[in-house]
N, C-alpha and C positions, 0 to 999 in steps of 0.2 A: 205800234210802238217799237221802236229800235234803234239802238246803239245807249245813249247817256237816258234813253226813258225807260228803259227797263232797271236801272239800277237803282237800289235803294241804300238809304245809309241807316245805321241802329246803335244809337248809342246805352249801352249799360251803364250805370253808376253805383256804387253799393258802399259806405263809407269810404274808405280806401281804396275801393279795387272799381277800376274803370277799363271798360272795353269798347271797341267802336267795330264794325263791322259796315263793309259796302261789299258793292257788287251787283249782282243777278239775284231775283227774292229767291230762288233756290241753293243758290252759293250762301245767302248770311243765314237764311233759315238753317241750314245745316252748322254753321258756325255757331248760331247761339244753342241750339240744340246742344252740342259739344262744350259748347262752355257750362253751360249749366250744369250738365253730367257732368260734367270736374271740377264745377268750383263746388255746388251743393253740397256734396259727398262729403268734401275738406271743408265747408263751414259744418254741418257737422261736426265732422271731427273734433274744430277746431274748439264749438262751442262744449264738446264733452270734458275738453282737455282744461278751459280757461276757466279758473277762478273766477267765481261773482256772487254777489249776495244781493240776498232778494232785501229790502229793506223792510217788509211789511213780516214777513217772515223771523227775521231777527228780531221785531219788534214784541211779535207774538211769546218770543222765545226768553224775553227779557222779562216776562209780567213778572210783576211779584219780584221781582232782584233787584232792579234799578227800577228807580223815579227821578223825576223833575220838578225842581220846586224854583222860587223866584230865586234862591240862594244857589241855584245850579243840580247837580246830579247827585243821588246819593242812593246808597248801598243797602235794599232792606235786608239782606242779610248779616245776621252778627258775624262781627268781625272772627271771633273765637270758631266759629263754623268755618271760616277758610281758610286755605292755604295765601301764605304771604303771595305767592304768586299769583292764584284765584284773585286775591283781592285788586292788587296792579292790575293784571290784565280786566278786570270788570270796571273797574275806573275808567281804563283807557277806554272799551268797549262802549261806557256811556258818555263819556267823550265822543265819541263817534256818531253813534246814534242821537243826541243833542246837535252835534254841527248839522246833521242830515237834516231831522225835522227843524233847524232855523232855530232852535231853541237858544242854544251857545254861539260864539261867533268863530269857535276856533275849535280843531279836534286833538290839539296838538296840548300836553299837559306840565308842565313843569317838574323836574324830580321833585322841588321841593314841596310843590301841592301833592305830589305824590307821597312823599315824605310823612305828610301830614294827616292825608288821609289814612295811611299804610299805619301812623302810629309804631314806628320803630324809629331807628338810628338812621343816621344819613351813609350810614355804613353798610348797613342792612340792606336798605332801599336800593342803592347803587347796586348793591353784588345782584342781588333778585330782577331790578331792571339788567343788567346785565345779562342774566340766565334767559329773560324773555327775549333778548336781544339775539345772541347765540341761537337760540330754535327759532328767528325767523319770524316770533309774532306779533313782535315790536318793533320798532324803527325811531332812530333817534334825528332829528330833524335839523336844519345846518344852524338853527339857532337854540340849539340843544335842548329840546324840549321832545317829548317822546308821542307817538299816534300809533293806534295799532294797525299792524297789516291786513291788508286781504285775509293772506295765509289765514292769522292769528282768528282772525272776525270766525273763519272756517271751521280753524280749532275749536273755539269755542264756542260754536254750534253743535260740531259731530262729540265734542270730548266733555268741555268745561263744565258746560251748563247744564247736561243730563244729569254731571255727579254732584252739582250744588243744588238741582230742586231736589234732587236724593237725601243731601246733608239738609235742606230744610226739612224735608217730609218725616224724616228720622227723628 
């Protein structure tokens, strides 16, 4: 074998990131060699650094606070247990986890079902959606209806929800 029969081609594909390698089998062999030593490292990294939620996990995390009925999501914690906040953000949260398991068809919530659910003024509601907005764990949607973020879903894993099965257990 020699000249164009020794050379070989190797194409990588990895969502986004694609590489192709030719040449000599000891020339690509040492290029993907190198590529891997560098990309690895930095998906790594990347995957330390990137927000995501396990959806079985959340689910787990949810027992006993929300449910799903034919009438949609609702809150087994009394209202008088939580913070107007707790309450919006646990709304939006089952909003979320409803669109995920196919339950709802949309995870995106209304102030005014928020409103309603929130049981205050539309005054109140605003300013409180607001505050969720400001830190990041809300998002208001271009047809003004509100989902919660990543971030938020985070939050209320590492923060929310450890102190609301507390205020139930109390």
């Amino acid at each position: 074998m020699t000249g164009k029969e020794d050379e070989i081609t190797v194409q990588i594909r990895y969502k986004d990131v694609e590489e192709n390698f030719s040449g000599r089998v000891d020339d690509v062999w040492l290029g993907i060699n190198r590529f891997f030593s560098e990309f690895i490292p930095a998906f790594e990294i990347l995957r330390k650094l990137v927000l995501t939620v396990d959806l079985q996990k959340l689910i787990r995390d949810c027992e006993n606070i929300i449910a799903f009925t034919q009438e949609g999501p609702h809150l087994l914690v009394s209202r008088d247990k939580l913070t107007d906040n707790e309450t919006l953000a646990l709304q939006l949260l089952a909003g979320h986890v409803g669109y995920k398991l196919g339950i709802l068809e949309s995870d995106a919530i209304s102030r005014e079902e928020l409103q309603a659910k929130l049981g205050k003024t539309a005054k109140i509601t605003s300013t409180r959606l607001g505050e969720l907005v400001k830190s990041e764990m809300v998002t208001k949607t271009p047809d003004g209806k509100y989902i919660i973020t990543t971030f938020g879903i985070v939050q209320m894993q590492k923060d929310f929800l450890p102190r609301i099965k507390a205020k139930i257990d109390s």
